[in-house]
Wavefront OBJ file of the C-alpha trace (Angstrom):
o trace
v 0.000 0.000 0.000
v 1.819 3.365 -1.148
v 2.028 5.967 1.643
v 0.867 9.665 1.860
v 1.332 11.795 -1.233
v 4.722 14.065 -0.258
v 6.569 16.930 -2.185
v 10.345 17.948 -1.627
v 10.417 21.570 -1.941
v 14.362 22.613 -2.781
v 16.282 19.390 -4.794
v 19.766 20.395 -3.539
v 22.513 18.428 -1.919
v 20.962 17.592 1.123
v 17.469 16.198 -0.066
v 19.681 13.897 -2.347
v 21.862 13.021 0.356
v 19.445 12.315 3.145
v 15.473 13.087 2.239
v 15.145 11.382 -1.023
v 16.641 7.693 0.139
v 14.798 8.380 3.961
v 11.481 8.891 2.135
v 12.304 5.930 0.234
v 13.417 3.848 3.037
v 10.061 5.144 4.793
v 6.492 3.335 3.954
v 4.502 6.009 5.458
v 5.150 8.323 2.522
v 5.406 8.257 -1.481
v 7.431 11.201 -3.184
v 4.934 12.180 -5.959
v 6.600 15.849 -7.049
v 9.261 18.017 -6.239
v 9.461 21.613 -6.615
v 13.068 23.299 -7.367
v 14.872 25.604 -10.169
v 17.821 23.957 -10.436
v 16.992 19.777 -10.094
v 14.681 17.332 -10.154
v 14.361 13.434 -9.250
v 14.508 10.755 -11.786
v 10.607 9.439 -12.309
v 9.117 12.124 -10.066
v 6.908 15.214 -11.241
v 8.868 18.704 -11.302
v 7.838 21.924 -10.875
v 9.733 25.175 -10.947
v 7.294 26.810 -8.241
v 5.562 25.451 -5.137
v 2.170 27.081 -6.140
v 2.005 25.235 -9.365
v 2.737 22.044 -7.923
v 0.241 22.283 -5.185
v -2.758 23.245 -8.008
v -1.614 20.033 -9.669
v -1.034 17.576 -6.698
v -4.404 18.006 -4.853
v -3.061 13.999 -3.596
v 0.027 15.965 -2.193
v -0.980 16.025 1.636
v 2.924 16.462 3.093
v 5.788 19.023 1.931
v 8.689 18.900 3.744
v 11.048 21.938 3.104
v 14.964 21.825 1.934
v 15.287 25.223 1.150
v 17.837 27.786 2.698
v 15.924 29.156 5.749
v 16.051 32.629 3.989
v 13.519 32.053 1.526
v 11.536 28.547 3.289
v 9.026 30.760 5.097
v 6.810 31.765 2.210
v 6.820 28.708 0.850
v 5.998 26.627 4.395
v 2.807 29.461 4.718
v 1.634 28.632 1.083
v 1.660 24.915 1.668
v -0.229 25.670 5.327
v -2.858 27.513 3.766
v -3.563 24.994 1.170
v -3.770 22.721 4.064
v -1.177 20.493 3.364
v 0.734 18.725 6.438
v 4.557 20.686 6.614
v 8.292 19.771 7.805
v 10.935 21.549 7.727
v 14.521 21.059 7.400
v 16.900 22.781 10.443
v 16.730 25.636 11.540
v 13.000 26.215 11.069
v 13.315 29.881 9.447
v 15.133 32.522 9.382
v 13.781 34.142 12.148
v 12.027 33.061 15.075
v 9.244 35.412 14.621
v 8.411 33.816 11.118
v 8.508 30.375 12.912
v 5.841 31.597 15.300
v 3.943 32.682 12.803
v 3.844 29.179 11.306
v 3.364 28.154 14.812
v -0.359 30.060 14.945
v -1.269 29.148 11.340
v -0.593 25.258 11.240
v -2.927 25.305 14.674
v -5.717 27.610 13.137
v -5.553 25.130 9.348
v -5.581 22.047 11.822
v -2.883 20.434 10.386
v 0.770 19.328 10.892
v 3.944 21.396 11.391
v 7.521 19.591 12.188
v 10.713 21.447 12.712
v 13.410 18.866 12.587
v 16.400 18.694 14.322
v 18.098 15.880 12.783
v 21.276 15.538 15.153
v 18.954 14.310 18.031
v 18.264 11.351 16.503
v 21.769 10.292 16.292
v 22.381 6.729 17.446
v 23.403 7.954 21.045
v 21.626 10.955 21.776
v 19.637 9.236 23.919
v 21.718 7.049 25.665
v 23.972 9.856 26.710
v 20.553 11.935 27.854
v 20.074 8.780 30.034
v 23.846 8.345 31.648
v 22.932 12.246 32.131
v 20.088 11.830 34.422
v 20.631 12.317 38.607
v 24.606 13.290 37.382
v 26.499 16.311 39.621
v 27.712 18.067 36.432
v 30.955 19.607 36.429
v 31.996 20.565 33.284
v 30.307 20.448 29.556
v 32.562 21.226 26.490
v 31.085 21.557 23.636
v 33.641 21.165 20.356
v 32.219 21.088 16.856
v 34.672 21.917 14.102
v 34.547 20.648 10.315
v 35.465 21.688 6.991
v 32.970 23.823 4.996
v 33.990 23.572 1.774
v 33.587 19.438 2.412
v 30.346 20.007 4.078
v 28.673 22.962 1.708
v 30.894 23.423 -1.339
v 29.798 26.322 -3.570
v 26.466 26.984 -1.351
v 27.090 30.804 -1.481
v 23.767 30.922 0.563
v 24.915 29.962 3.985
v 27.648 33.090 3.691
v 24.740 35.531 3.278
v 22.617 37.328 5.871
v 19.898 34.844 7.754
v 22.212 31.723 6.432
v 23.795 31.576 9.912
v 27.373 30.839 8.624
v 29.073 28.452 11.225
v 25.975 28.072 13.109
v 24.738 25.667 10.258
v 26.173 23.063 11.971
v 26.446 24.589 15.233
v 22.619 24.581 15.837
v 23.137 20.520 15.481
v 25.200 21.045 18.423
v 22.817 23.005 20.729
v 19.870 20.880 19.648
v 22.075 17.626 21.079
v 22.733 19.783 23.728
v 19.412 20.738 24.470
v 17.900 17.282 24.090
v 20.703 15.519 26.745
v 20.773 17.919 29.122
v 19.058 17.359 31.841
v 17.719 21.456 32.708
v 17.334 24.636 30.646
v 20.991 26.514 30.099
v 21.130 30.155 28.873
v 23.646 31.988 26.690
v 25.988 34.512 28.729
v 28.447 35.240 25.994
v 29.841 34.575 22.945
v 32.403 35.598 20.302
v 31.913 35.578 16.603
v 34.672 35.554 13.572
v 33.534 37.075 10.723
v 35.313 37.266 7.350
v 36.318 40.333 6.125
v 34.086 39.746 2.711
v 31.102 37.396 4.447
v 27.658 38.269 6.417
v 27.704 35.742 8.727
v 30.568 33.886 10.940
v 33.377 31.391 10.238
v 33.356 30.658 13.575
v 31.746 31.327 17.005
v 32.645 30.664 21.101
v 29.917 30.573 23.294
v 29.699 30.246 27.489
v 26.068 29.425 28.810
v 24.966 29.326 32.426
v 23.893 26.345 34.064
v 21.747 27.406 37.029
v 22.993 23.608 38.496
v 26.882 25.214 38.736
v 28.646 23.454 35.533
v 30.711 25.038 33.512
v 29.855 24.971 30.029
v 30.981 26.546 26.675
v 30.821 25.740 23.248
v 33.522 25.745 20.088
v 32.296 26.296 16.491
v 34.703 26.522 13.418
v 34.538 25.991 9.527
v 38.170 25.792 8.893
v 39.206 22.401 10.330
v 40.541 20.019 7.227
v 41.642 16.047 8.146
v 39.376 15.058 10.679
v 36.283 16.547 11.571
v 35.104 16.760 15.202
v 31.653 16.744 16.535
v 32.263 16.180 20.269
v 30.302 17.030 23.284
v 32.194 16.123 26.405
v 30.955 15.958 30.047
v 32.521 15.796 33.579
v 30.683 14.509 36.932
v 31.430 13.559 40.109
v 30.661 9.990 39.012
v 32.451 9.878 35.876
v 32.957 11.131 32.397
v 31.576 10.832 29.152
v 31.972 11.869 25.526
v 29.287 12.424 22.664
v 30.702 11.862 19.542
v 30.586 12.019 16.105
v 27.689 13.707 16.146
v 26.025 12.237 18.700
v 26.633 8.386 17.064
v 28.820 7.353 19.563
v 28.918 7.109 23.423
v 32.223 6.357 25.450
v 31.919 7.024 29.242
v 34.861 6.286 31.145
v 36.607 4.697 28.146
v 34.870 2.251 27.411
v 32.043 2.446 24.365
v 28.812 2.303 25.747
v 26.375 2.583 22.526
v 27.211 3.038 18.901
v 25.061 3.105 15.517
v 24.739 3.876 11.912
v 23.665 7.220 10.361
v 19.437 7.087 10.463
v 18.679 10.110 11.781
v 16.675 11.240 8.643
v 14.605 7.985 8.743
v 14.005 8.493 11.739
v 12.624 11.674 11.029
v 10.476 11.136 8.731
v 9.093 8.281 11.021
v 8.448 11.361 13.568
v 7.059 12.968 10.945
v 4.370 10.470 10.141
v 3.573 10.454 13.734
v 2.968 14.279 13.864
v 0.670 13.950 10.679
v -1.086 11.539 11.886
v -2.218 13.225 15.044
v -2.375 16.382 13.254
v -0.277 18.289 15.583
v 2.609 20.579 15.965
v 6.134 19.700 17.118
v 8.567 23.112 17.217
v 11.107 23.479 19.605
v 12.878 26.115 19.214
v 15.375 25.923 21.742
v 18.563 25.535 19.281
v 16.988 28.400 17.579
v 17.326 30.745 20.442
v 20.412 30.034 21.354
v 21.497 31.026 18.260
v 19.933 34.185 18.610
v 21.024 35.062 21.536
v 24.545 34.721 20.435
v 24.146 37.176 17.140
v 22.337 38.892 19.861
v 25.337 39.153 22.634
v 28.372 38.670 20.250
v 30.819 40.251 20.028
v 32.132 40.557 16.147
v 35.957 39.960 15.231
v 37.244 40.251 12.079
v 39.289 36.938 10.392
v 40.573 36.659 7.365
v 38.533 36.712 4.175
v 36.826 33.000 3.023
v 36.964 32.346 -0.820
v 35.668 28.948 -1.745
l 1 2 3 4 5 6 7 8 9 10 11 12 13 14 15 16 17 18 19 20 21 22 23 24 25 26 27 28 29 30 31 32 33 34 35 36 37 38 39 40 41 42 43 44 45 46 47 48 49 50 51 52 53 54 55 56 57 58 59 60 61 62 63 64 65 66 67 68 69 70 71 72 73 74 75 76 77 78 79 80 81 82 83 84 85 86 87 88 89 90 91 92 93 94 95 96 97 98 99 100 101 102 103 104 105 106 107 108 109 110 111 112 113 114 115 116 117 118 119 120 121 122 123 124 125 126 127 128 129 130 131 132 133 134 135 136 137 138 139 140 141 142 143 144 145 146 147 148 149 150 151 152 153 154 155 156 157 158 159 160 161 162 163 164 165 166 167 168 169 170 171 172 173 174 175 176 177 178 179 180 181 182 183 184 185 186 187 188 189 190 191 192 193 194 195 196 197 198 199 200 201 202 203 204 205 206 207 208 209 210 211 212 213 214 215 216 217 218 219 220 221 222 223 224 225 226 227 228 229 230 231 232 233 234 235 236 237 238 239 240 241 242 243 244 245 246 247 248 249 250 251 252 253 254 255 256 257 258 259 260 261 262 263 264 265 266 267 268 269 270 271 272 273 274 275 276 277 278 279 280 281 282 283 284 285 286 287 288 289 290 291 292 293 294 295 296 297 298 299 300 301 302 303 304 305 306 307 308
């Protein structure tokens, strides 16, 4: 039996790398169409604008988003208002005003609204939120450093205002964060590296306050090459424990404690089912403020110019 009708909005490098072989891999839902100017998917109706491919897809009832959060609001609203069930790919919007509005529409069109955060279904997420719980906290370092021209190569879009620069990735990091940790942290400062010739940062420090006592502060950078390093690492009285590779792997103490493949994009279209089904809406927006709290407190240094 074929699942819900869905559209991909935005064929770039992450649909084909992660939506298109999830939605496959996922019986709840059937890609029927795809909207984008630049690609399409072999076998699959395309269609240069959203609008037309709603008119012609009435059998459409999901769209999940993979545009750049500068331009994904209008396109989320049109797809609410023709009452079709939305996701959208990290971070939500480009604002969290716009998000709210979505917020307030998908409740008064009575149907679904999903803002992903892909990184917290990682293999481990949860069993490091677990080894977290009843732990006297010490210390929480928070190290996530990769190579952008391996990661985004040529995406001019993430360089430009509301494309968030380092904190691309970064928000991965603070929605782990947020998910693990067992209370509600709060940004205190935070330093920001700009180039000379881009709108947004290369790279970004942060310090948060834990009302429990830990410290805890937070590394982002886009010009690591060789290995990349997605680490979250935590000190207790009753032990230690890194988050790694994104959240796929668990070592506490040394030894590995839980490991697993990449299906955190399955797994959110699974979620995603779920949230149609019920007709409800699942935002958190927690990664989302952090971030804008650190544009908001940052101070702005100037690096050296990026060129791809």
């Amino acid at each position: 039996m074929a699942g819900q009708g869905l559209a991909i909005v935005g064929v770039g490098k992450i649909a084909r790398d992660q939506h298109i072989p999830s939605i496959a891999a996922t019986p709840a839902f059937t890609l029927q169409a795809t909207a984008s100017r630049n690609a399409g998917v072999d076998g699959v109706a395309r269609y240069d604008r959203l609008e037309d491919l709603l008119a012609a897809h009435p059998g459409v009832s999901c769209v999940s988003l993979c545009t750049p959060p500068q331009v994904r609001y209008a396109d989320a609203r049109r797809a609410l208002l023709a009452g079709r069930h939305v996701m959208l790919e990290k971070p939500p919007g480009a604002t969290l005003s716009e998000v709210h509005d979505l917020i307030a529409l998908a409740r008064a069109q009575g149907v679904a609204l999903f803002a992903t955060w892909h990184s917290r279904h990682a293999a481990s997420v949860q069993a490091a939120r677990q080894w977290m719980q009843g732990k006297d906290i010490k210390r929480v370092e928070v190290i996530w450093k990769e190579d952008v021209r391996r990661w985004h190569p040529g995406q001019d879009w993430i360089w430009q205002a509301g494309g968030l620069g380092v904190f691309d990735p970064g928000i991965n990091a603070l929605s782990v964060l947020s998910e693990i940790y067992p209370r509600a942290v709060h940004l205190t400062q935070a330093a920001l590296y700009f180039p000379a010739n881009r709108d947004t940062p290369i790279a970004a420090d942060l310090t948060f306050h834990d009302p429990g006592g830990a410290d805890m502060t937070a590394a982002f950078d886009w010009r690591q090459t060789g290995p990349q390093t997605w680490d979250i690492r935590i000190e207790t009285a009753q032990g230690n424990a890194t988050l790694s590779d994104g959240g796929a792997r668990l070592v506490v103490d040394g030894a590995e404690v839980s490991a697993g493949p990449d299906h955190e994009y399955r797994a959110l279209y699974a979620r995603f089912a779920e949230v149609v089904a019920m007709r409800a809406v699942d935002v958190d927006l927690h990664p989302m403020i952090h971030v804008a709290d650190a544009f908001t407190l940052g101070r702005r240094q100037a690096v050296d110019a990026f060129d791809w």
